[in-house]
Every structure is written in structure tokens, then in C-alpha cells.
N, C-alpha and C positions, 0 to 999 in steps of 0.2 A: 566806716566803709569807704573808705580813700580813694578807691579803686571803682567805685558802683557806675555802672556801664562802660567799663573798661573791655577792650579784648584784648585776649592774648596766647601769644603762641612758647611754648617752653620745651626746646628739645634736651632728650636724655631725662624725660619727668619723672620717670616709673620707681626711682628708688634712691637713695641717698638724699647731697644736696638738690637736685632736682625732684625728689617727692616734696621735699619741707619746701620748698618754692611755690610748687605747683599748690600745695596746701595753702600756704600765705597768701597767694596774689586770691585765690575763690575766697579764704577769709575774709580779703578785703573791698570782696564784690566782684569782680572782675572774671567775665567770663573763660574758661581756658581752654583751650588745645596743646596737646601734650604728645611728642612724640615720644616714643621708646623702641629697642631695636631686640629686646627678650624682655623672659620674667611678665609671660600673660597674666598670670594670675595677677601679680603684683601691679599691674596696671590697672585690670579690672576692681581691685581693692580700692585702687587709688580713686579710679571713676566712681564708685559707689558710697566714697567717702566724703567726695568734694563737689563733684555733678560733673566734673573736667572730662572732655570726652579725648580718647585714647586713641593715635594712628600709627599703625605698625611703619618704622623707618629708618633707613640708614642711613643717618645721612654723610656716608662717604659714599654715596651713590649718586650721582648728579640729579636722575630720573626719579630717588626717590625725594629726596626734597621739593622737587616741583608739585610731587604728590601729594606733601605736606599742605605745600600753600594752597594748594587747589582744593584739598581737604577744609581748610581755613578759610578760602571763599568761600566756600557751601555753608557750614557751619556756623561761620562768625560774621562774615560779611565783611567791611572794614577793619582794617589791624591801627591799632594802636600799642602796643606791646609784644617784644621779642626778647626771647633771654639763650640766646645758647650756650647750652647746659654742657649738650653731648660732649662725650669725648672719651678717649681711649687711652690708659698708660704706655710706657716702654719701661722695660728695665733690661735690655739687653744692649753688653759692653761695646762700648762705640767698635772697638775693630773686629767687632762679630755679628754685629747686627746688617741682617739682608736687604739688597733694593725693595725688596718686594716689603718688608716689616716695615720702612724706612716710607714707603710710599703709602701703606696704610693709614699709618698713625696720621702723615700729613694731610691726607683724603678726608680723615675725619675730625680732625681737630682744627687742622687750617681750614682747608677749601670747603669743607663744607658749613664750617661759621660763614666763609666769604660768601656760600651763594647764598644761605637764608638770611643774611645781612640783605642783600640784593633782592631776594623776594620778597621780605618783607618792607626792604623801603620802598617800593614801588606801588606798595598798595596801603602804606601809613598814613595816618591823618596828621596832617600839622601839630604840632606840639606829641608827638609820638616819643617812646623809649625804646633804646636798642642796648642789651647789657649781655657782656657776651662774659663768660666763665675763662678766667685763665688760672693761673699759678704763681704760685709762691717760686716755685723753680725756676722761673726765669730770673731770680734774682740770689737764687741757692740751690743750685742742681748740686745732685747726685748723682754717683758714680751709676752709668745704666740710661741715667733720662738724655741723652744727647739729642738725639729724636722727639722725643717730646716736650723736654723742655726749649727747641727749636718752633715747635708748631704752634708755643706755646706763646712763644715771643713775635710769631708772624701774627695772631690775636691781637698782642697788643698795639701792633703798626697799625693793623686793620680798622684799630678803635679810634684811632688819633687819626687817622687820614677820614674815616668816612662821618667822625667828628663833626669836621670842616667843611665837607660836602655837605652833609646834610641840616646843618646848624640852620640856613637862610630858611629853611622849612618851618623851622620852632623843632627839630627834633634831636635829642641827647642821646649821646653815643658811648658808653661808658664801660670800662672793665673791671671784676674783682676777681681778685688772687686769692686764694685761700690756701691759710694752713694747714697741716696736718688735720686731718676735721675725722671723728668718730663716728665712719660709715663700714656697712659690712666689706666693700672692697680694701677699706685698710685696712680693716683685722682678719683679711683674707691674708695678705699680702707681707705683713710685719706683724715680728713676733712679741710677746707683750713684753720682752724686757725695753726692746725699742719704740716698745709704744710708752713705757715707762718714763726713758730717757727722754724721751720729746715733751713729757706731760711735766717733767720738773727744769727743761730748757726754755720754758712758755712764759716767760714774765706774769701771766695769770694764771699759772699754774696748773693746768688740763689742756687737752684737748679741744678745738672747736668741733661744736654740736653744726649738724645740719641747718639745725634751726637761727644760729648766728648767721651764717652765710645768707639764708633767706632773709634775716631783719635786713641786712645791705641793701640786696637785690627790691627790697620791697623800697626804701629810703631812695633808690636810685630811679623806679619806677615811676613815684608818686608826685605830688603836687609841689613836695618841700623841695624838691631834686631841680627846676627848674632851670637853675642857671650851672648846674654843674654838667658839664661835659669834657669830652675828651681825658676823662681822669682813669686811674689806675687805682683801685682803693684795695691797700694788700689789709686781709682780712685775716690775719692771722696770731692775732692773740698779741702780738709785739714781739714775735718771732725774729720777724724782718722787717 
């Protein structure tokens, strides 16, 4: 139990790689709070599974993040652990997509890693973890992610700058990229002959599981992780 009197805060918890996170960090002791923005049921599963308690939240909404954190002093008292999860795709073609699409996705992939980055350093205890969720796309976009794989890569500036700031503290600031990983939003989304073709493009030949991505985020959280900051860890099978 690596983790045992840890707290921590994990937005986007309720399903995918944010369920298998929120599961690993309570496996490994560590108390959770868990934002999600739908899918009650799936949250309330999640809470009865793990003991992680559940806050309804957008956070491309400035006012609800602070609700987050505020949720989080109630609840947890001091933070030592943050993972943003959340995040929103794009697949609409760069000279089609709207201000307003364009402004979304960055609301909640950029700006709002940027403010719970900031609410959470604020109330972190020395030697603290901040691991924020980017992508494999910032380094291999496709045709559609211009937008997101932009929001994606403002992430990873984010990680490297508040790296630096926050280092004198004792606290690691760290990004993983993940590949193609087998969640129901990808096989919503692509169809299985291109889930096929990705699964025999993988140097380890599948698909990454949720539960890959969570062993990372657990390795970047914990005790071994110490001296690694400001890194980018593409988790992606040998993808990229």
C-alpha cells in the first residue's frame, strides 16, 4: 500500500482510463476524490467499489473546479495528489471546425488542467504529485485533432513550466501520453477494422488496457517517482 495516507484528487474518474486510476491509487491506499462530468450511475459503481467519493464537475467551467477543490477540503483536508484525467476529443476538419468547438475543447483540456493545477498546488504538501493526462497526438495527430491535439500540447508546456515552479517545494509535475488504449469511447468512435490495424501497428501487438496507463500514473505518483519530473512518459505500447 504505497499510497497509505495519501490523498488525492482525479478528474474525469467515472470511466475509462480514469476509472482504472481511480481504482489503483484506493488499491494502493490513498484516499480519492474523483471528479466526473455524466454517467451517475458509473460513478456511483465506481464509489461503491473503491470507497472514492464522487463530485459532479466540468471542469471547462472555471466555478466548477473551485467546487472541486472545495469539495476536497471538506472531504480530504490536505492534497497530496492530483491527476487530470478529464478531457474531451475533437475530430472535426481543421477548416470546419467552430470558434465555439475550438473554444470548448481548449476550456477543458487546456484551461482547466491549468486551474486545478493551481488549486491543487496551493493546498499540496511538500513532496506532492501532479500528473496530468495528455496524448500520443501531440506527437501523431490525425486528420480532425487540430484542436485537440493543440490543447494537448498546451498540457504538456504546462507540465514543464510548473515542473520548475513547483520543484523548490519537493513536488513532481509529470505528463503521460497514451496510446490507442481499449475504452468504450474508442470503440464508440473507430471501427474495429481500425482498431485491428492499430492492434497489429503496436510493437506489442494490442491495444493498451486502461489498467497500463493507470500502472504509469501509479509509478509517477508513488515513492519510486521522486526524482523524476517534468517528463513526458508516451505510454503507448512503442507506438511512438
Amino acid at each position: 500500500m504505497a499510497l497509505h495516507g495519501k490523498t488525492a484528487v482525479v478528474t474525469g474518474g467515472s470511466r475509462g482510463i480514469g476509472r482504472a486510476i481511480v481504482q489503483r491509487l484506493t488499491a494502493e491506499g490513498a484516499t480519492v476524490l474523483f471528479g466526473h462530468v455524466r454517467d451517475e450511475a458509473a460513478a456511483a459503481a465506481l464509489s461503491a467499489d473503491t470507497g472514492a467519493r464522487a463530485e459532479l464537475v466540468d471542469v471547462g467551467e472555471t466555478d466548477q473546479v473551485a467546487r472541486l477543490f472545495a469539495a476536497a477540503d471538506e472531504h480530504l483536508g490536505e492534497l497530496d495528489i492530483l491527476v487530470n484525467n478529464a478531457g474531451i476529443p475533437g475530430t472535426t476538419p481543421f477548416l470546419d471546425i467552430s470558434e465555439a468547438e475550438y473554444d470548448r475543447i481548449m476550456a477543458v483540456n487546456a484551461k482547466g488542467t491549468f486551474l486545478a493545477m493551481q488549486h491543487a498546488a496551493r493546498r499540496m504538501r511538500g513532496g506532492g504529485r501532479i500528473v496530468n493526462i495528455s496524448s500520443m497526438s501531440t506527437a501523431w495527430a490525425s486528420p480532425g485533432e487540430s484542436a485537440y491535439a493543440a490543447s494537448k500540447a498546451a498540457v504538456e508546456q504546462l507540465t514543464q513550466v510548473a515542473a520548475k515552479e513547483l520543484g523548490p517545494r519537493g513536488i513532481t509535475v509529470n505528463a503521460v501520453s497514451p496510446g490507442p488504449t481499449d475504452t468504450d469511447l474508442l470503440r464508440g468512435a473507430v471501427g474495429a477494422d481500425a482498431i485491428a490495424a492499430t492492434e497489429h501497428m503496436t510493437p506489442l501487438g494490442r491495444l493498451g488496457r486502461p489498467t497500463d496507463i493507470a500502472d504509469v500514473v501509479a509509478f509517477l505518483v508513488g515513492p519510486d517517482a521522486h526524482w523524476v519530473t517534468g517528463q513526458n512518459i508516451r505510454a503507448t505500447g512503442g507506438l511512438v
